[in-house]
C-alpha positions in Angstrom: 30.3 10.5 175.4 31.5 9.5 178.8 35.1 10.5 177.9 34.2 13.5 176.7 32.3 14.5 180.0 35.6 12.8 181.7 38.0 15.4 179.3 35.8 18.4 180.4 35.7 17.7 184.0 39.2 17.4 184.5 40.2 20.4 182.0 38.1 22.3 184.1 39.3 20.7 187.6 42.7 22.2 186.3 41.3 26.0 186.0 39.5 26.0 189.3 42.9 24.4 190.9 45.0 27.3 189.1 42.6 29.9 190.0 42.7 28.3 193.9 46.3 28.4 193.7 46.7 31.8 192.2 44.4 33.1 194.9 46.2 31.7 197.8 49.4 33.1 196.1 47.9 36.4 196.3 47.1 36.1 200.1 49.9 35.0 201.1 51.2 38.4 199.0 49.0 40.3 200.7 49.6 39.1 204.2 53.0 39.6 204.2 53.5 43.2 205.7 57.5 43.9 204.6 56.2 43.4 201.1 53.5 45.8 200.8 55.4 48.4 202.4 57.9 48.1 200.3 55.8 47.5 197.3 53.4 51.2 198.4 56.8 52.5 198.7 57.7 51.7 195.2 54.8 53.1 194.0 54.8 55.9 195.4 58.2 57.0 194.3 56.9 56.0 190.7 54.2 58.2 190.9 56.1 61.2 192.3 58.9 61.1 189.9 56.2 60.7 186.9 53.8 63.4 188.2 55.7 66.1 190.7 58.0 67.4 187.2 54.8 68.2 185.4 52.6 69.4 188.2 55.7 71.5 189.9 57.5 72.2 186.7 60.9 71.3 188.4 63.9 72.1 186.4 66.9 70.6 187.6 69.1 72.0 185.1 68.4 76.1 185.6 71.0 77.7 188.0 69.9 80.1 190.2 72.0 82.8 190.3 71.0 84.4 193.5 71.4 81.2 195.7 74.6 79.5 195.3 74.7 76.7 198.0 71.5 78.1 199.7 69.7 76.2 202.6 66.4 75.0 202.6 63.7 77.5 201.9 59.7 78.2 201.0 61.3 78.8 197.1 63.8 75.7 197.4 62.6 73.2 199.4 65.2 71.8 200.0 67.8 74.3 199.0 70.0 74.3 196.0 73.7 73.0 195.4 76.7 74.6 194.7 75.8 75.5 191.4 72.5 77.4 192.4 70.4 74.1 190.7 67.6 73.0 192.8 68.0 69.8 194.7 64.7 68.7 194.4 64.5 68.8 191.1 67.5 67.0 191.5 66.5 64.4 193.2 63.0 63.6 191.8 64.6 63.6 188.3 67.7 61.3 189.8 65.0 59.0 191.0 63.7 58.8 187.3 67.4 58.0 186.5 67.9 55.3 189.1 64.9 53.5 188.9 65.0 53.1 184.8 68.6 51.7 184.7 67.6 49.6 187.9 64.9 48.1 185.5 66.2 48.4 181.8 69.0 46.4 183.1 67.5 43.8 184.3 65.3 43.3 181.5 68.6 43.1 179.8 69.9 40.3 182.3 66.9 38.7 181.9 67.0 38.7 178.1 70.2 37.0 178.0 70.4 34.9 180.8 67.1 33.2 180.5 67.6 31.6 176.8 71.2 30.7 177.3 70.1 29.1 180.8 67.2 26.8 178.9 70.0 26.1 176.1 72.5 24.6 178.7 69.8 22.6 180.5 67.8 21.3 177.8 69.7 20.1 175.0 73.2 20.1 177.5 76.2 18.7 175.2 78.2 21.4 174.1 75.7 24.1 174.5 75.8 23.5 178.4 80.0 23.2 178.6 79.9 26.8 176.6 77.1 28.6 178.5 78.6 27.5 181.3 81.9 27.9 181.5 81.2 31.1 180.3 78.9 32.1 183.1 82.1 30.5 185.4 84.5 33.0 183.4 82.0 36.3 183.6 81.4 35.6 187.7 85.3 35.3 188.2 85.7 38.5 187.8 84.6 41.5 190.5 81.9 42.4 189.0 82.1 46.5 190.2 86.0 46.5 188.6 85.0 44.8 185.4 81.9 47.6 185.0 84.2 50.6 185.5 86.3 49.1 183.2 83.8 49.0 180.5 82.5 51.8 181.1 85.4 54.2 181.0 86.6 52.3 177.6 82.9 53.1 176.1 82.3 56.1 177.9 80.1 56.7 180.9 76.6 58.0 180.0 73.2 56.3 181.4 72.6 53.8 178.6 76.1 53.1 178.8 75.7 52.1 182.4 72.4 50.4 182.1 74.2 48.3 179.1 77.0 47.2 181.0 75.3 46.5 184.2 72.9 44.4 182.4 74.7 42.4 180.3 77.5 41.6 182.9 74.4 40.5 184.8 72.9 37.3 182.8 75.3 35.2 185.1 73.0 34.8 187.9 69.4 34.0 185.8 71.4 31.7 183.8 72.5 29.1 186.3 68.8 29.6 188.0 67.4 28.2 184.6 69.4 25.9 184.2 69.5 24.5 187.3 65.6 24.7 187.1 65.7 23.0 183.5 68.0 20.0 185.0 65.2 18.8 187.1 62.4 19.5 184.9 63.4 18.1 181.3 63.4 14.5 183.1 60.0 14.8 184.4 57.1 12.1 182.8 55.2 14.7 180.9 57.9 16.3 179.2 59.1 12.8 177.8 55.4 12.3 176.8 55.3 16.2 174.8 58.6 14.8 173.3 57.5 11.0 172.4 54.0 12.5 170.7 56.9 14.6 168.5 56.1 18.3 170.2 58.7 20.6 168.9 61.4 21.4 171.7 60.4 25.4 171.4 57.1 24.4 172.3 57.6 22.1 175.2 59.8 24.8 176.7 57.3 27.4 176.8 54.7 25.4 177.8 56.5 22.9 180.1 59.9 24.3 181.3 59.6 28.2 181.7 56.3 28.0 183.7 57.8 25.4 186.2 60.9 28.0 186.1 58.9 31.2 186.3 58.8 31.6 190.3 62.6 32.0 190.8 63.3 33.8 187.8 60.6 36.9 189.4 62.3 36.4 192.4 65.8 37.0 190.8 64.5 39.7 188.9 63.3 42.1 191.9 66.8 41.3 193.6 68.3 42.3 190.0 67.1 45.0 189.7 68.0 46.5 193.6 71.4 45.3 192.8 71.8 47.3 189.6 70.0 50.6 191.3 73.2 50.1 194.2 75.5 49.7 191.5 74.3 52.7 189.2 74.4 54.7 192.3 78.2 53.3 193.1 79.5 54.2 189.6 77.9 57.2 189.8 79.4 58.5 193.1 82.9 57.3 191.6 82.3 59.9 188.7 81.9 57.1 185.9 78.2 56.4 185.8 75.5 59.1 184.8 77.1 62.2 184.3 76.0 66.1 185.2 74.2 68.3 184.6 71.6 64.6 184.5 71.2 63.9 187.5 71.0 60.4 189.4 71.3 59.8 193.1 74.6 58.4 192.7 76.2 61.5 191.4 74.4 63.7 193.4 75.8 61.5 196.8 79.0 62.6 194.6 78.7 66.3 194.5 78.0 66.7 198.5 81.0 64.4 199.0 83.6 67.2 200.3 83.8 67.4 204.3 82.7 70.8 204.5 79.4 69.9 202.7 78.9 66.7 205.2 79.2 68.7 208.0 77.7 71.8 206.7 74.8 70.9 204.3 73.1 68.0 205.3 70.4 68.6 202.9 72.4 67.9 200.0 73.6 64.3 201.0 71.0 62.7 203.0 67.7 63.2 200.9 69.2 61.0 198.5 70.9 58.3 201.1 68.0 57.8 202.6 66.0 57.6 199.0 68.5 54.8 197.5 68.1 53.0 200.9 64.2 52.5 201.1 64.3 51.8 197.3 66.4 48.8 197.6 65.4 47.9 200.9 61.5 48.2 199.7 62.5 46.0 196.0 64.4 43.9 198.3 61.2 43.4 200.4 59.1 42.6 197.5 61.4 39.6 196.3 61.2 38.3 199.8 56.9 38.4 200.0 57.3 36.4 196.3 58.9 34.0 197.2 57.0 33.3 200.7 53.8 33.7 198.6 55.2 31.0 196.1 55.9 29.4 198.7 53.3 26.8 199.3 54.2 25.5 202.6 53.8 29.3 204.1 50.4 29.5 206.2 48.1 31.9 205.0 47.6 34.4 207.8 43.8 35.5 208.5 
């Protein structure tokens, strides 16, 4: 009877610690100002490209033939490009764009890195020399010069790019795994799980990926700004998403001449200053993780 009472106690010691600790990991969240900035700021760009093309019916596609290159006005608010399309339609529908291969893609890294990270580090052997010196081979390369070259031999589209940047991006959750998986496989309870004959799938969802799970959320916000500047890149180079869709990269592209620099500022720097409070606002995010997983960060009041 008295180890029973004993079993319950501590099982529920454990909740109330993990409940403590998941609390102060929201504080310390919370408290950090960079990261809810950038994490309203994310939001809100969400909810504006989700909502304005159904409450403004934007079209970003129509030309208008009466304002070809026109400035900023009541019926174009922020004028139309050389085609007569209307930029901010443009650019709400490029921020759909940006922000989908940003993410799909590094779901994609995420995907592939994460099991071939827990393969190298757990059973090691030859899984870890091939995962390995794989991930050595992929990261060898410039990344941006190995992209374009996949993409122009499949063919530049948006799923093409969001593909390519996300499989040519496992590299980095890899190693973190596995690194991760290193330390952890040797600790006492996972040599208990494996001496009371738990299966290996098992102890590595129960033991390994949870002891693994703060970096790998870290990674993934800084993923995903990497692949939005990358999208943006290959699209301003002509071999990401191509018009009439519309991304900020290849809208960046279109106002690239000098006369439109100089001359139509509202065609450029919408945009600009859009992909720069994205990734500086994801980028932000990352950094409040990983001081709220931090434990050793204070807890402001």
């Amino acid at each position: 009877m008295s180890e029973t009472i004993a079993v319950k106690r501590d099982s529920s010691d454990r909740i109330v610690k993990k409940d403590s600790y998941y609390r102060d990991v929201l504080k310390r969240f919370t408290a950090h100002k960079l990261a809810m900035l950038g994490l309203a700021i994310i939001l809100l760009e969400v909810l504006l490209v989700v909502i304005l093309p159904v409450v403004m019916k934007l079209d970003p596609y129509t030309s208008d033939i009466q304002a070809f290159g026109a400035a900023p006005s009541a019926e174009h608010f922020l004028g139309t490009d050389d085609t007569g399309r209307d930029v901010f339609a443009r650019l709400i529908y490029g921020g759909r764009v940006s922000l989908l291969v940003g993410l799909l893609s590094a779901i994609i890294s995420l995907c592939i890195g994460v099991p071939l990270g827990l393969l190298a580090g757990y059973y090691k052997g030859i899984w870890e020399t091939i995962v390995m010196r794989a991930a050595d081979i992929f990261m060898s390369f410039p990344s941006m010069i190995l992209i374009l070259v996949l993409v122009s031999l499949i063919g530049p589209s948006v799923w093409t790019v969001t593909l390519v940047i996300g499989v040519l991006g496992w590299t980095d959750f890899a190693k973190l795994i596995y690194g991760n998986v290193l330390s952890v496989r040797e600790k006492e309870y996972v040599e208990s799980a494996k001496a009371v004959g738990t299966k290996d799938l098992a102890i590595l969802i129960k033991y390994i990926i949870p002891n693994a799970f703060a970096p790998i959320l870290i990674n993934f916000t800084f993923r995903t700004a990497q692949a939005i500047i990358q999208e943006s890149a290959l699209s301003f180079l002509g071999m990401g998403v191509q018009p009439p869709q519309a991304s900020w990269g290849n809208i960046l592209y279109a106002a690239q001449s000098i006369t439109v620099l100089s001359s139509k500022p509202w065609l450029w720097i919408p945009p600009g200053i859009l992909l720069i409070l994205t990734v500086c606002s994801i980028n932000f995010i990352g950094d409040g993780i990983r001081d709220a997983l931090d434990s050793k960060m204070k807890i402001k009041k």
